[in-house]
PyMOL Python script that loads the backbone (N, CA, C, O; Angstrom):
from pymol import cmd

cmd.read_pdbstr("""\
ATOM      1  N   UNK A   1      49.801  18.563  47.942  1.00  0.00           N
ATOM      2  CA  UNK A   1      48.484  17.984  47.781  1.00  0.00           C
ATOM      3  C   UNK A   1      48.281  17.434  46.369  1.00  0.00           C
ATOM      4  O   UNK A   1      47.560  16.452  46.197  1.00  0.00           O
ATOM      5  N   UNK A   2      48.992  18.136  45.202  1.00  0.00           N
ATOM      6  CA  UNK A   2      48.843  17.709  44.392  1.00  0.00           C
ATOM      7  C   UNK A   2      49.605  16.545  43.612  1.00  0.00           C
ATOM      8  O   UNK A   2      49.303  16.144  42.488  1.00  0.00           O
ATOM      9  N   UNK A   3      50.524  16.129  44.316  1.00  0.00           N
ATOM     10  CA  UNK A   3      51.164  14.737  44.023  1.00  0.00           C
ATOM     11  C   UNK A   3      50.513  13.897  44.957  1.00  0.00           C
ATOM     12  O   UNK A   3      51.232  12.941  45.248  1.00  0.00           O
ATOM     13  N   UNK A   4      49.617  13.897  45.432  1.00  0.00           N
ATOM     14  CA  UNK A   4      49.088  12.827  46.587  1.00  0.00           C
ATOM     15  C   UNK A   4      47.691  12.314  45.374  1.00  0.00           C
ATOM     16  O   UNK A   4      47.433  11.172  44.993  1.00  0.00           O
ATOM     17  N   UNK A   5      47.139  13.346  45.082  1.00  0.00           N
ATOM     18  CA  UNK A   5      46.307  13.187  43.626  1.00  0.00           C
ATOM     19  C   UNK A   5      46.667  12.452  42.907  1.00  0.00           C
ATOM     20  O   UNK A   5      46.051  11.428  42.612  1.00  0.00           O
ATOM     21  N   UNK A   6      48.095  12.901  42.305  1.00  0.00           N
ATOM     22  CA  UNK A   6      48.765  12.103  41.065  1.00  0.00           C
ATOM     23  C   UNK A   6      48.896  10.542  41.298  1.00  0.00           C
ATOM     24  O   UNK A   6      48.616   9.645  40.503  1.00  0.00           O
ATOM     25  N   UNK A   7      49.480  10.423  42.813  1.00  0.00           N
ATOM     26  CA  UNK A   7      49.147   8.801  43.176  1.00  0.00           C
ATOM     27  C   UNK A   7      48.257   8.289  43.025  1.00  0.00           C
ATOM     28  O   UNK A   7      48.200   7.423  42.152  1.00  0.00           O
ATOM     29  N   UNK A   8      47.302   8.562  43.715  1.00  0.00           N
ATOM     30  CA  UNK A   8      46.483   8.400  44.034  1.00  0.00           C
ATOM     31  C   UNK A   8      45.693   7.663  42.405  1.00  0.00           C
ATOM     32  O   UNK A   8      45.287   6.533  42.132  1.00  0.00           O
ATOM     33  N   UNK A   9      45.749   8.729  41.758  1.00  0.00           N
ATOM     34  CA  UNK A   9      45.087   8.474  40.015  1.00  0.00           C
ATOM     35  C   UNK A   9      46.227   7.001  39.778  1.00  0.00           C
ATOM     36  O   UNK A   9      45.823   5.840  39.708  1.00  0.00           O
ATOM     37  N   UNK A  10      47.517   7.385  39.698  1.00  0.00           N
ATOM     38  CA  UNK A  10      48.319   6.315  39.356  1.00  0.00           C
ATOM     39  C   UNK A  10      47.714   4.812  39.657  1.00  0.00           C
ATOM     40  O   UNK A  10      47.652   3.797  38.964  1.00  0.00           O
ATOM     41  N   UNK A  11      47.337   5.094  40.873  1.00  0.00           N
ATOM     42  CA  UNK A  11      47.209   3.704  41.538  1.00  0.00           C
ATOM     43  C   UNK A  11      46.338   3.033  41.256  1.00  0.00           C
ATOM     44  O   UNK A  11      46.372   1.835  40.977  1.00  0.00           O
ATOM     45  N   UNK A  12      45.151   3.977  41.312  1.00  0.00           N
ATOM     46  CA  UNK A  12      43.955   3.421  40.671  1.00  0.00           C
ATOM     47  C   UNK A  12      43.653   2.956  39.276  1.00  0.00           C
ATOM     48  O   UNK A  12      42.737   2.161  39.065  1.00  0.00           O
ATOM     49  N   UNK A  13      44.528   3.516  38.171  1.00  0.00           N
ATOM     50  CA  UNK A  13      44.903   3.154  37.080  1.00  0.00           C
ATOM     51  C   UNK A  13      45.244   1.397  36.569  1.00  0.00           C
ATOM     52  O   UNK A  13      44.800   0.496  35.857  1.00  0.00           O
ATOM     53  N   UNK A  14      46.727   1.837  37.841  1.00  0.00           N
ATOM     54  CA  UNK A  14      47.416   0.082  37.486  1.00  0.00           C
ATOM     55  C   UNK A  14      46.550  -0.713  38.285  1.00  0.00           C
ATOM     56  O   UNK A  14      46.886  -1.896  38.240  1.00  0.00           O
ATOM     57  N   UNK A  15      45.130  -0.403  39.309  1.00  0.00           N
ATOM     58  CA  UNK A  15      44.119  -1.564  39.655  1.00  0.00           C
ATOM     59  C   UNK A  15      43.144  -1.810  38.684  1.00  0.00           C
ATOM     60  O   UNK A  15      42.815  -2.971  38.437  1.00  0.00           O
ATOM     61  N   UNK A  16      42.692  -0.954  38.161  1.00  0.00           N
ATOM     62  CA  UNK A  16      41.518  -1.141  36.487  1.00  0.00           C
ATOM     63  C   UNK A  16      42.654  -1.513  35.701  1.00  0.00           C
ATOM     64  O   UNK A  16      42.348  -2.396  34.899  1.00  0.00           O
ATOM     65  N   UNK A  17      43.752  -1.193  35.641  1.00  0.00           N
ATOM     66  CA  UNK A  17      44.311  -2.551  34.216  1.00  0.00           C
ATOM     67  C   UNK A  17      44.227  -3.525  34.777  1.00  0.00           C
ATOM     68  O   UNK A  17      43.728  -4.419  34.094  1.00  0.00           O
ATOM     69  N   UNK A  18      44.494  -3.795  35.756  1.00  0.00           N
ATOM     70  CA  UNK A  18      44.660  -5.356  36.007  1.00  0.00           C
ATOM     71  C   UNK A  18      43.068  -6.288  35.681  1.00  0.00           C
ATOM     72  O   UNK A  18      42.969  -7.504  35.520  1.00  0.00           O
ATOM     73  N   UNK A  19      42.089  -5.381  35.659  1.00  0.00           N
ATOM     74  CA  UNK A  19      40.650  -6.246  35.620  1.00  0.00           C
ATOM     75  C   UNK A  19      40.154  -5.858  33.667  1.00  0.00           C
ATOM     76  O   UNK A  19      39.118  -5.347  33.241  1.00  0.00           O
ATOM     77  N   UNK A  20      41.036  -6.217  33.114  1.00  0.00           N
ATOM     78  CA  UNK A  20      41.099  -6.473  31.494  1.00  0.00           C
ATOM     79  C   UNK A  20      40.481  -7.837  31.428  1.00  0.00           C
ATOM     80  O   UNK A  20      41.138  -8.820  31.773  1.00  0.00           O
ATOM     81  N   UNK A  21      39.040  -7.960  30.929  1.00  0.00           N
ATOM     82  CA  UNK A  21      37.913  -8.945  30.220  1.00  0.00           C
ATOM     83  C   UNK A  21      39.016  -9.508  29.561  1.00  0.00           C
ATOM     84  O   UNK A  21      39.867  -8.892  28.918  1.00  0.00           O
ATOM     85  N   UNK A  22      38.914 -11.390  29.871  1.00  0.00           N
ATOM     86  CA  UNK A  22      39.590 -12.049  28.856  1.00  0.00           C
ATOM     87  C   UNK A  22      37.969 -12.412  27.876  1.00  0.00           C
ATOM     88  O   UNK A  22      36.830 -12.386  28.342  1.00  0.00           O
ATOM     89  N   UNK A  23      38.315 -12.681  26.659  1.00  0.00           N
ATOM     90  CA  UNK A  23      37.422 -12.704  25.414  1.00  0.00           C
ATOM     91  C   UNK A  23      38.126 -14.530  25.124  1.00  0.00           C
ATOM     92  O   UNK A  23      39.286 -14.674  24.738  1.00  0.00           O
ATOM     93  N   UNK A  24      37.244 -15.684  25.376  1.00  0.00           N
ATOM     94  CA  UNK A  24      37.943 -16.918  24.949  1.00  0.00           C
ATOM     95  C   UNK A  24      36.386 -17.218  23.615  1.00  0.00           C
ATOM     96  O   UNK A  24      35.175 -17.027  23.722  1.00  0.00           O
ATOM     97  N   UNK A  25      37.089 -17.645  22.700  1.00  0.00           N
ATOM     98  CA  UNK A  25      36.631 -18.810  21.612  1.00  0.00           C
ATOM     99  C   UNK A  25      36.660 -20.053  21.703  1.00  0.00           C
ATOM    100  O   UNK A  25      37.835 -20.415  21.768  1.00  0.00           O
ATOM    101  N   UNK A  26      35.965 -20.886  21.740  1.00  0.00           N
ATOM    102  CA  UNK A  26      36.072 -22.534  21.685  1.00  0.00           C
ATOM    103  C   UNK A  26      34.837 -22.963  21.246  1.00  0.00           C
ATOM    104  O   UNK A  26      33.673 -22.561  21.278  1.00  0.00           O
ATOM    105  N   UNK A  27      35.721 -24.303  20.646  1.00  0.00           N
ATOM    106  CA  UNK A  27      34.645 -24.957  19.799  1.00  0.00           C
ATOM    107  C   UNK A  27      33.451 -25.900  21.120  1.00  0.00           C
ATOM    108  O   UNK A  27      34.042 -26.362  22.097  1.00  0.00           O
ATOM    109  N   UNK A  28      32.174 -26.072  21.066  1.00  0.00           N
ATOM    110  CA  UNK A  28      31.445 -26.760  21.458  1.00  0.00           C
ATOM    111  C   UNK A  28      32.096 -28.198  21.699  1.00  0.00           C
ATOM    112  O   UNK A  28      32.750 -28.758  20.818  1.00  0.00           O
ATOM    113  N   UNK A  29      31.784 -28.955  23.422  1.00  0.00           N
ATOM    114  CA  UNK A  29      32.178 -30.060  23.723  1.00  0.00           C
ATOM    115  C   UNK A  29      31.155 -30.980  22.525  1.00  0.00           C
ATOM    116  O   UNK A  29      31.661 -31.689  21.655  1.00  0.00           O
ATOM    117  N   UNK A  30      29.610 -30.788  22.702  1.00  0.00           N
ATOM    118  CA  UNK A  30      28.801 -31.555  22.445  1.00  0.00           C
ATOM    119  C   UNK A  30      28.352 -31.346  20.928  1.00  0.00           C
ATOM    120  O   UNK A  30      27.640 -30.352  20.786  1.00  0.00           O
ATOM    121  N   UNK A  31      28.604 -32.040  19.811  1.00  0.00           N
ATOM    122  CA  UNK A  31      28.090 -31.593  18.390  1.00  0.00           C
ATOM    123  C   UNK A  31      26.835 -30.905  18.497  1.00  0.00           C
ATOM    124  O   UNK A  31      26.154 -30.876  19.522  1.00  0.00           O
ATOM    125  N   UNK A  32      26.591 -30.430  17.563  1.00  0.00           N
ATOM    126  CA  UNK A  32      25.367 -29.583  17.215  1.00  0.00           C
ATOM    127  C   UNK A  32      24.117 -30.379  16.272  1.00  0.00           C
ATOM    128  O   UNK A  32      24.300 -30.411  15.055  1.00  0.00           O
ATOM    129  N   UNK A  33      22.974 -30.957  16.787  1.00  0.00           N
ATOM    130  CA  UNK A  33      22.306 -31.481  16.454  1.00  0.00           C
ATOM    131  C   UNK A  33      20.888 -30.592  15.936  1.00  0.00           C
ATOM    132  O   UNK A  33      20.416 -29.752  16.702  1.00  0.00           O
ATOM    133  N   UNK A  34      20.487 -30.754  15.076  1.00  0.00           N
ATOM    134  CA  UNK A  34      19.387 -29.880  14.283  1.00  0.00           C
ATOM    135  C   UNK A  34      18.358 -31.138  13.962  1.00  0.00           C
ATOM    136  O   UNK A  34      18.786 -32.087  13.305  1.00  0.00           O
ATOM    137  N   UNK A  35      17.149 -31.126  14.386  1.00  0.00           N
ATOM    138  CA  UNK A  35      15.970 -31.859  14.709  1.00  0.00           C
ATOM    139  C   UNK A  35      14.787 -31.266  13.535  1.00  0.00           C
ATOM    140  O   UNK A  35      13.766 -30.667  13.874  1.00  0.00           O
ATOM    141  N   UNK A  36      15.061 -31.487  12.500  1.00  0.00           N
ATOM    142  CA  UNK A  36      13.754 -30.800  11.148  1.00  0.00           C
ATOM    143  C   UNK A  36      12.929 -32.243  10.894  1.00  0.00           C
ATOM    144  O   UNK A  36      13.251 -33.256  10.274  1.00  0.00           O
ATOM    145  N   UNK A  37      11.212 -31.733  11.970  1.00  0.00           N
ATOM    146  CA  UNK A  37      10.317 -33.016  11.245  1.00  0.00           C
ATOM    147  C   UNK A  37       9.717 -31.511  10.591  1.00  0.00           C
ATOM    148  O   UNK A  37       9.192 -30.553  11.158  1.00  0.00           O
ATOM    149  N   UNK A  38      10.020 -31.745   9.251  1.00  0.00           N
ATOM    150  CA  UNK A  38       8.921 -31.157   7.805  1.00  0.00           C
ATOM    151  C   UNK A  38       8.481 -31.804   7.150  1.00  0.00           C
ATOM    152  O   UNK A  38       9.066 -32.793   6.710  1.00  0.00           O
ATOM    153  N   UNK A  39       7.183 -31.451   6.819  1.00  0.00           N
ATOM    154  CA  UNK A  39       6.040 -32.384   6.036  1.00  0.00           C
ATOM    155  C   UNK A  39       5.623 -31.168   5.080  1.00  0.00           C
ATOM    156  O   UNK A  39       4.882 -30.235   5.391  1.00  0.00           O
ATOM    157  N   UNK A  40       6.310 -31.396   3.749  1.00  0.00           N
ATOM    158  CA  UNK A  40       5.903 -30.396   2.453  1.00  0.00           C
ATOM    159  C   UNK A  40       4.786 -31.286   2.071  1.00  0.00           C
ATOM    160  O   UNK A  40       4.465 -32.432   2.384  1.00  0.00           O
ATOM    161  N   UNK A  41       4.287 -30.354   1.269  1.00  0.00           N
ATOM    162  CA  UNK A  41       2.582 -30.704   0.185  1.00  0.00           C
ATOM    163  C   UNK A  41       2.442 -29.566  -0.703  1.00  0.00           C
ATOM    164  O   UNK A  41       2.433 -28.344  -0.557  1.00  0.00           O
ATOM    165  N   UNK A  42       2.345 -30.292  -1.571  1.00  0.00           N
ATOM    166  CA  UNK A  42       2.479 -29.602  -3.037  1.00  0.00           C
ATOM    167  C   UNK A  42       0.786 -30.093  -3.352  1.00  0.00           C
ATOM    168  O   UNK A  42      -0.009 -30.914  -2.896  1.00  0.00           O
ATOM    169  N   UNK A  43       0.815 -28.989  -4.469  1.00  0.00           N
ATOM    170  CA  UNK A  43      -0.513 -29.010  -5.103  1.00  0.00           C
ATOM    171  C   UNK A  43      -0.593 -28.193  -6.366  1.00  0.00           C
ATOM    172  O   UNK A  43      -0.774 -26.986  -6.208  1.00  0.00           O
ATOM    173  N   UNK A  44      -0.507 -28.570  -7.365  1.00  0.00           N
ATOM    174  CA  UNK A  44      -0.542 -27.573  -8.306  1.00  0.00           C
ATOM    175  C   UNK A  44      -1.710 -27.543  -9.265  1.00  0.00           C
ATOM    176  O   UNK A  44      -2.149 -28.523  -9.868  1.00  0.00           O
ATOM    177  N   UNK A  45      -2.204 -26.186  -9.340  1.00  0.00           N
ATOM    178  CA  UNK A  45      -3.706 -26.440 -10.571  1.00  0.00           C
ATOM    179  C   UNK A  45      -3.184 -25.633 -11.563  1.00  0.00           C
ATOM    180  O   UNK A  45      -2.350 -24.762 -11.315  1.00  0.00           O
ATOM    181  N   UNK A  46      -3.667 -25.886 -12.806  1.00  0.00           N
ATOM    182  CA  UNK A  46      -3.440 -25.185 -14.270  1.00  0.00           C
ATOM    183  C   UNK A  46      -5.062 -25.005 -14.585  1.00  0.00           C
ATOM    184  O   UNK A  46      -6.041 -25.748 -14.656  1.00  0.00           O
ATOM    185  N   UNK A  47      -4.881 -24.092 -14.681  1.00  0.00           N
ATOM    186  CA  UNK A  47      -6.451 -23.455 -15.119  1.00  0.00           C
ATOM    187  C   UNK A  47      -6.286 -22.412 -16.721  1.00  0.00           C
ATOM    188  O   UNK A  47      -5.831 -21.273 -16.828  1.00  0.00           O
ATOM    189  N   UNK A  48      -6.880 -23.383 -17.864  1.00  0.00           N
ATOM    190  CA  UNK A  48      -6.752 -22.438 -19.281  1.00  0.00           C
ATOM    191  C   UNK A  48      -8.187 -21.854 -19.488  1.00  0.00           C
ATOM    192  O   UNK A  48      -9.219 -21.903 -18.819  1.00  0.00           O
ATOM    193  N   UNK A  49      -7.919 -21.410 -20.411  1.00  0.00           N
ATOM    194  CA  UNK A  49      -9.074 -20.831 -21.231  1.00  0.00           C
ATOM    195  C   UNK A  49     -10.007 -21.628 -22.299  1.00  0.00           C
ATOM    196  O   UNK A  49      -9.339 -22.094 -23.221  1.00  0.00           O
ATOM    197  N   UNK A  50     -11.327 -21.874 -22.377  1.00  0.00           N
ATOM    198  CA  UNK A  50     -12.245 -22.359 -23.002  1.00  0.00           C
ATOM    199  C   UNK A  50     -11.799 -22.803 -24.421  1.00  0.00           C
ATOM    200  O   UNK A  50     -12.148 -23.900 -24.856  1.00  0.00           O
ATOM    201  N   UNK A  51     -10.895 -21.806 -25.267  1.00  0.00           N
ATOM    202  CA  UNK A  51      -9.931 -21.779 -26.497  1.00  0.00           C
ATOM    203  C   UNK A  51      -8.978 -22.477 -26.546  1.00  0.00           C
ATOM    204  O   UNK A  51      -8.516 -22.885 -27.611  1.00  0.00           O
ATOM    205  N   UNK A  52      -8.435 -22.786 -25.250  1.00  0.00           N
ATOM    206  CA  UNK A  52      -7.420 -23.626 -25.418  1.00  0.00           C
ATOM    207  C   UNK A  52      -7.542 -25.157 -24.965  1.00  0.00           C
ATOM    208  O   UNK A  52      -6.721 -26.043 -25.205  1.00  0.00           O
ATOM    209  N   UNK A  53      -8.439 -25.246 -24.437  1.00  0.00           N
ATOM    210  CA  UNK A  53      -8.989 -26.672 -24.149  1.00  0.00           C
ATOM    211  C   UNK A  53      -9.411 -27.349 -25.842  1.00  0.00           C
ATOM    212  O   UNK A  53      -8.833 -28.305 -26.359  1.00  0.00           O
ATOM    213  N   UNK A  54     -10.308 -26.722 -26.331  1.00  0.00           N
ATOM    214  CA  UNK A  54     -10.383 -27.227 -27.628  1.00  0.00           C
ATOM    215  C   UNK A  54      -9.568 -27.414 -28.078  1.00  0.00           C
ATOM    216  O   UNK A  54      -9.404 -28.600 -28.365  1.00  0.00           O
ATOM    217  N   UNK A  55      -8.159 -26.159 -28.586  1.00  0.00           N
ATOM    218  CA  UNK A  55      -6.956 -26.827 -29.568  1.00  0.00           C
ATOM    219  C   UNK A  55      -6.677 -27.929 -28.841  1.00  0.00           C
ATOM    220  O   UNK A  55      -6.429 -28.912 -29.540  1.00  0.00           O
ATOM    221  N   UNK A  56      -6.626 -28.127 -27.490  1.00  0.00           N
ATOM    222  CA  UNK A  56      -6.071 -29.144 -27.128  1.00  0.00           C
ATOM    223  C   UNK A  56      -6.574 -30.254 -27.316  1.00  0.00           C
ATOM    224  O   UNK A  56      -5.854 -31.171 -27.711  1.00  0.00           O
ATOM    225  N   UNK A  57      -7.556 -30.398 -27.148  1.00  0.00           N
ATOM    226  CA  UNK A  57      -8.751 -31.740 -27.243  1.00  0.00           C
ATOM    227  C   UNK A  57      -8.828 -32.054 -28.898  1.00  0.00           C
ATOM    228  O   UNK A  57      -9.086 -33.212 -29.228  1.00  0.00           O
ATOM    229  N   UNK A  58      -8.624 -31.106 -29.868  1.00  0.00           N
ATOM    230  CA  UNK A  58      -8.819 -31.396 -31.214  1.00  0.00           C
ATOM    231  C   UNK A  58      -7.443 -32.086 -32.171  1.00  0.00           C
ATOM    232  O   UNK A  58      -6.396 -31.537 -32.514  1.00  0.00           O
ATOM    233  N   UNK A  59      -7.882 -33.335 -32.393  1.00  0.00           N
ATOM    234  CA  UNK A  59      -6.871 -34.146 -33.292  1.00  0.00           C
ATOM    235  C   UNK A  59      -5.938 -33.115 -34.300  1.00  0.00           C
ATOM    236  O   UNK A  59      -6.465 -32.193 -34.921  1.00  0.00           O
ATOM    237  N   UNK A  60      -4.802 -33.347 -34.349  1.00  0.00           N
ATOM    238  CA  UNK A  60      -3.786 -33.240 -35.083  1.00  0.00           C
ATOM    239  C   UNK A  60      -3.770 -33.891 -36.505  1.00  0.00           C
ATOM    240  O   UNK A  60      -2.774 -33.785 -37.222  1.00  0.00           O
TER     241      UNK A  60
END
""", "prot")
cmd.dss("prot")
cmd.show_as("cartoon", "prot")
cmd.util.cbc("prot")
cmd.orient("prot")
């Protein structure tokens, strides 16, 4: 009985190797196209101090 087991396991063994996942890599048929509509906006404020507006405003 117990070599009918051992087959038995055997057999079933060499049927799960045979179903080994192939793993393939390949490059894309169709290039890779990237579509960016961006619309930047800038804005920048400088905000001084009451003290420094004068040195600034006052002749050299």
């Amino acid at each position: 009985m117990k070599s009918g087991n051992l087959l038995i396991c055997l057999m079933s063994g060499l049927i799960l190797s045979g179903c080994t996942p192939r793993i393939e890599v390949a490059a894309p048929k169709e290039p890779i196209t990237i579509n960016m509509n961006v619309k930047i906006d800038h804005q920048i404020t400088v905000k001084a101090d009451k003290d420094i507006n004068t040195l600034l405003k006052k002749p050299q």
